[in-house]
N, C-alpha and C positions, 0 to 999 in steps of 0.2 A: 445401579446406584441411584438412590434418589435423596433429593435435599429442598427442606423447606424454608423460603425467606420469610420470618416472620416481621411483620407492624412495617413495613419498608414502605416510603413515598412512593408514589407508581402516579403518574400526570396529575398530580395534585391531589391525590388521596392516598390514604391511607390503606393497605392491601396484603393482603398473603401469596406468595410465589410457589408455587410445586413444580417441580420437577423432576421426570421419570426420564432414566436413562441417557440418551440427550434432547429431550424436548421439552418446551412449557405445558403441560403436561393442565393443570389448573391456576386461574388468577382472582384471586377474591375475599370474603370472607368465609376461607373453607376453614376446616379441620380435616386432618390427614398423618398420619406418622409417617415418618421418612428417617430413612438414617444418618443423616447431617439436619443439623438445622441451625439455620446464621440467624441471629438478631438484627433485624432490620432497622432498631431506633435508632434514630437522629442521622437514617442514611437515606439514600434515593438511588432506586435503579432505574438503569438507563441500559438500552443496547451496548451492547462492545461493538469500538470503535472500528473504522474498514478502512486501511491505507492499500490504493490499489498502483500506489508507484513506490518500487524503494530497490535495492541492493543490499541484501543483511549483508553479508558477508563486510562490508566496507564500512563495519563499524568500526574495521580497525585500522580506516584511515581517518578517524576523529579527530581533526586539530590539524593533519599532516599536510595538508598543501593549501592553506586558503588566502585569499586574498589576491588571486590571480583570474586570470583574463581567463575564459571556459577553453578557449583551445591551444594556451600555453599552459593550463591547467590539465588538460586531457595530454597533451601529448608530453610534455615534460616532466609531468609529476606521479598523475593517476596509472596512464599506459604500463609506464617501466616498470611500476612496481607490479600491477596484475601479472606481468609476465612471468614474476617469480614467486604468484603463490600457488602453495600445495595445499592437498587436501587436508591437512592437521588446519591451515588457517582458515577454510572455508571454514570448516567443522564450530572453532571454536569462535569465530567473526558471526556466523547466521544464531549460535548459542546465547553469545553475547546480545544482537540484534531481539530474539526471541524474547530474553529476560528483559531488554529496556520496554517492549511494546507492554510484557506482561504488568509489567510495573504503572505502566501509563495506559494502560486499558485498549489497548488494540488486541484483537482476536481475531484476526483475520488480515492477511498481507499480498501484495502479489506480488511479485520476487521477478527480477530479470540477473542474474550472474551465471558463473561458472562452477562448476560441480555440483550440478542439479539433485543426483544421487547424493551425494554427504551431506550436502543443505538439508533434502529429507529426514535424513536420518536426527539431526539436529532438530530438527520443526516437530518432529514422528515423538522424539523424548521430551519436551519441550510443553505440548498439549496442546498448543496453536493451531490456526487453521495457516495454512500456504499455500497459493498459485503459485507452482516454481517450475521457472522456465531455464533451462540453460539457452546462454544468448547464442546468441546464431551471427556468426560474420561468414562473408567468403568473399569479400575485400575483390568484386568483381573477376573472380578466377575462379575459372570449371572446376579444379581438383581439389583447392581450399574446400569449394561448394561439397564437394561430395564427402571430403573427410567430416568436416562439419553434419551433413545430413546424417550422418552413419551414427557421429556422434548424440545426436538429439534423438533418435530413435532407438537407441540404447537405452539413452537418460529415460526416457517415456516409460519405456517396458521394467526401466526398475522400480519407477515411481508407483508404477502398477500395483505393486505389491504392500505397499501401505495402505492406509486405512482411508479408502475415496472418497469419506466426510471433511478430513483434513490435511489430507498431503495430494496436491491436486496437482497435475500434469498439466503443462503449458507449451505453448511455443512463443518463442523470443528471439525476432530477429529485431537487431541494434535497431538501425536506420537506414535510410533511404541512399545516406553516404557510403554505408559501409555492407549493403546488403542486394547486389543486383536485382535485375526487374525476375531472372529466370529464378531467382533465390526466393523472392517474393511470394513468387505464383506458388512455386514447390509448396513453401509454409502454409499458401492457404489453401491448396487443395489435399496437405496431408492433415491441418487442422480440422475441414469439415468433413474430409471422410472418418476420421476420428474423434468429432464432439469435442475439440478442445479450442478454450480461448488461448489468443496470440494476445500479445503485449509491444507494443513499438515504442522509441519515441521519436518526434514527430513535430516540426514547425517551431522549435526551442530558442533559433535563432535568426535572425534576418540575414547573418551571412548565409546559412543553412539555404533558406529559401532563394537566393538573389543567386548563387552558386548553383543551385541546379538548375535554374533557370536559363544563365546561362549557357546550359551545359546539352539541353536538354528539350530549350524553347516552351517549356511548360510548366505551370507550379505546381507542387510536391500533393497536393489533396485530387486535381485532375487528373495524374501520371498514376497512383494509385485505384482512380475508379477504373483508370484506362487500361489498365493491366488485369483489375478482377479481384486485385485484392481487401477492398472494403467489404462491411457485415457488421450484423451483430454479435458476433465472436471476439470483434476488435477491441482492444483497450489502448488508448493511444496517448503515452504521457507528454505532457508541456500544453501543445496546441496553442503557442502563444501568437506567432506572426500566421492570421490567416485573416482572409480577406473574407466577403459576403458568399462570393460563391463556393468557397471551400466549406464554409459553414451548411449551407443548404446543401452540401454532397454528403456531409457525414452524417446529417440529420439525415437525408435517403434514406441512407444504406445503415441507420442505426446503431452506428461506429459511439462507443463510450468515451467520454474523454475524462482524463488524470488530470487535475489542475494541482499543481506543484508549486505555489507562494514563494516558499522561504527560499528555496534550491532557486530559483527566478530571480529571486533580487538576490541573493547574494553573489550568482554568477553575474548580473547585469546582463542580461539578456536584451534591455530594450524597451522593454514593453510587457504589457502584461497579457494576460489571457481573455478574450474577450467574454467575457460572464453572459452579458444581459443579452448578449447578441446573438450567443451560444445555445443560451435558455430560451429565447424565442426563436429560434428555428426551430427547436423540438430534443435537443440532444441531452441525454442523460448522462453530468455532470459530477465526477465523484474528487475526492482529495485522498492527494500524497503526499510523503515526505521526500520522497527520490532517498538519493544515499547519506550517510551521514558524513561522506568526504565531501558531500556540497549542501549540508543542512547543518550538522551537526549533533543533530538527535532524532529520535524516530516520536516527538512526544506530540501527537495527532489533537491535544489542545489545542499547544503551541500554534501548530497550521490552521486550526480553527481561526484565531484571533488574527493573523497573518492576511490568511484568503480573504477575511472582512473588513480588514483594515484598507488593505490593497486596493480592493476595489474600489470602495470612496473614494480614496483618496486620487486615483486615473481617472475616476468618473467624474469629478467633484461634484459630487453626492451623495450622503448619507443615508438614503435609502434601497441604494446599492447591495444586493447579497446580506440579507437580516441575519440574526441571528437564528431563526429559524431554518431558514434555509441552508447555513453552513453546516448545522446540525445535521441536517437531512443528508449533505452530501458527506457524511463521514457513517452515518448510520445505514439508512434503507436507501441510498443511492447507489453506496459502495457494497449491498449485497445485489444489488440489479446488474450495477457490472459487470461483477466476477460470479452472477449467476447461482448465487445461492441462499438458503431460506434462514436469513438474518439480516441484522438490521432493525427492528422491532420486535416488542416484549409483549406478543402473542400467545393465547393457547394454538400449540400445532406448529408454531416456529421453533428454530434450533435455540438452545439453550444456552447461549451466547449472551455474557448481559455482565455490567458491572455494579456493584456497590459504591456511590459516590459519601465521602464523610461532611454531613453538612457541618459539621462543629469547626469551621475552618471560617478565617477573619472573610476569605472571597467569599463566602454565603452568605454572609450577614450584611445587610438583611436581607431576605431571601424575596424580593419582589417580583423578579422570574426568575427561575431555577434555569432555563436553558440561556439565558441571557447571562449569568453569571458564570454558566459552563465556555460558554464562547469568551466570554470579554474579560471574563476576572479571573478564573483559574487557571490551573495549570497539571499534569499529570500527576501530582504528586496526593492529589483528592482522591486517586483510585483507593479504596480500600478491599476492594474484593474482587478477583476479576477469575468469572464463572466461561468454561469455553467447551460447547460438546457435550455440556452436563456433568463438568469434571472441574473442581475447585482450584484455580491454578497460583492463587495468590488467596489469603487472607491475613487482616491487619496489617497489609502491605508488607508480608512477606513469602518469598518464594524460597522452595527448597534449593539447596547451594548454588545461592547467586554468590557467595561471596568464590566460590569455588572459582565460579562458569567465571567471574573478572580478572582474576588471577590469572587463568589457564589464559583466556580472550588476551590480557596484557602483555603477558610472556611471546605467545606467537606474534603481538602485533613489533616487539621490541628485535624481537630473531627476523621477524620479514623485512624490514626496515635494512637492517647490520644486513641484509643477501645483497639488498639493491646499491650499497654504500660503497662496497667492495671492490 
């Protein structure tokens, strides 16, 4: 498959886009036939978007439990219902999640839920790219541990078998709550003998931290180096309550961090993620949505404007995370992350990339295009969202989304009526 973007804005000029099979293939004033060709006027390409925190599947808790405390929210609301869903609502919960990022320009997710295998299959028809991890508990018990271990190394060897550009195998163990130190260690010595990034989260809350500490006489970033499990494999979401020396551990050991804005303030966590302090120890810093039972949509603008907002506003400073910068951690930060060649509209990189519609009231007037992308728009700008070299949206339509909301509605309404009962 090859397709050419013709007359499209590329950083402030004017340019032709080729691409062969899935890569950028040429960028310029070429000439070339190709068997798709999109009209680039009055658009601008930019990277597809990289959210390296979420739960698709829990888009079909949108609306379902909000406005509650995070751990009468986890244990009264979110818990009961996980326990009663089946694979029909993974299937059509990570379908539904696929079709809102495709619409909002994400092309790349990293996934921590349950039914790691059907999540694929949904990602695999979908055209997206996924890090999907089934999460990992053993709730500090040897046998839990081992059904669990059984379990993720199934999920692995099925994940196997899709297409390793875009259905990417992971490990996901929860937290440091819910995931022993022997649990730990297993994850990361079957992750580096296997090449795969792990996914945590990690420092979310100040009970979180003050509770193991208690527990345990040591904070949750030390108890981690101490055990062996830091790297650059890590992806570690929240990382809100950490202190100087935790900072200076993760930057060591080259640990990635997920900063999660909206999912942050809407649970009231506390506090925010420390940015500048993060950034100058050395750590490379990307953005997520987390799930849409604690965001409410997966729309990776949205968290642009959020993350930038946030910060000033903690900081009281407005030079706090530019727009620049926010850009960066949604684009080429979040393929550093999750270790893969996107993120930038390159010859020789993946052919990941969106068509933004300048004819919209947030672009005018167009004084910085990235600055408008951060502070004025919204996902709804996506008009073409290209992922793998495969057209997954054009004029802001995808094939049976009305289908995939229907079906996504129906299961979320039957899961609901299981847990009522």
């Amino acid at each position: 498959m090859s397709i050419l973007i013709k007359d499209v804005l590329l950083e402030g000029k004017t340019a032709n886009i080729f691409i062969e099979e899935n890569l950028i293939s040429q960028i310029g004033n070429i000439t070339v036939e190709a068997e798709h060709v999109l009209d680039g006027k009055h658009k601008a390409a930019i990277p597809g978007l990289v959210n390296t925190h979420t739960h698709a599947a829990m888009t079909l808790l949108r609306g379902y439990a909000d406005d509650l405390a995070l751990q009468e929210w986890l244990t009264t609301r979110i818990w009961p219902v996980e326990a009663n869903l089946t694979e029909d609502d993974i299937y059509w919960g990570t379908k539904l999640a696929c079709l809102e990022m495709i619409k909002t320009g994400t092309t790349m997710f990293n996934d921590m839920y349950f039914h790691g295998e059907i999540a694929a299959k949904a990602v695999d028809e979908m055209g997206i790219r996924g890090v999907l991890s089934e999460v990992f508990f053993d709730l500090f018990d040897e046998t839990k541990g081992e059904v669990g271990k059984k379990k993720v190394k199934k999920g692995i060897e099925q994940l196997k078998g899709y297409d390793s550009n875009r259905v990417i195998p992971a490990l996901g163990p929860h937290a440091i709550y819910t995931v022993s130190a022997e649990g730990l260690q297993w994850v990361k010595e079957f992750a580096d003998a296997n090449d795969l990034l792990i996914h945590i989260h990690l420092a979310e809350t100040k009970r979180e931290n003050d509770d193991f500490v208690e527990k345990y006489g040591i904070r949750p970033v030390p108890y981690l180096e101490k055990i062996g499990f830091l790297g650059p494999n890590l992806v570690i979401a929240h990382c809100v309550w950490l202190d100087k020396k935790d900072m200076e551990i993760l930057a060591k050991h080259e640990v990635k961090i997920s900063h999660n804005p909206i999912s942050n303030m809407k649970l009231a966590v506390g506090a925010i993620m420390p940015y500048r302090e993060l950034k100058k120890a050395g750590c490379v810093i990307s953005l997520g949505t987390d799930g849409c039972a604690s965001n409410n949509n997966l729309d990776m603008f949205e968290s642009m404007k959020f993350a930038a907002l946030g910060q000033k506003l903690f900081a009281d400073d407005p030079t706090v995370l530019s727009a620049q910068e926010v850009y960066d951690m949604v684009t080429k930060n979040g393929g550093v992350a999750l270790r893969m060649n996107t993120g930038e509209i390159k010859e020789g990189m993946l052919a990941d990339l969106l068509l933004i519609d300048l004819r919209r009231p947030s672009f005018s007037p167009n004084h910085s295009l990235i600055a408008n992308i951060v502070y004025a728009a919204n996902g709804s700008c996506v008009d073409t969202t290209i992922c793998d070299g495969r057209c997954l949206m054009e004029a802001g339509r995808v094939k049976e989304e009305v289908e995939i909301m229907n079906k996504a509605g129906y299961a979320a309404c039957e899961l609901i009526k299981r847990c009522v009962k």
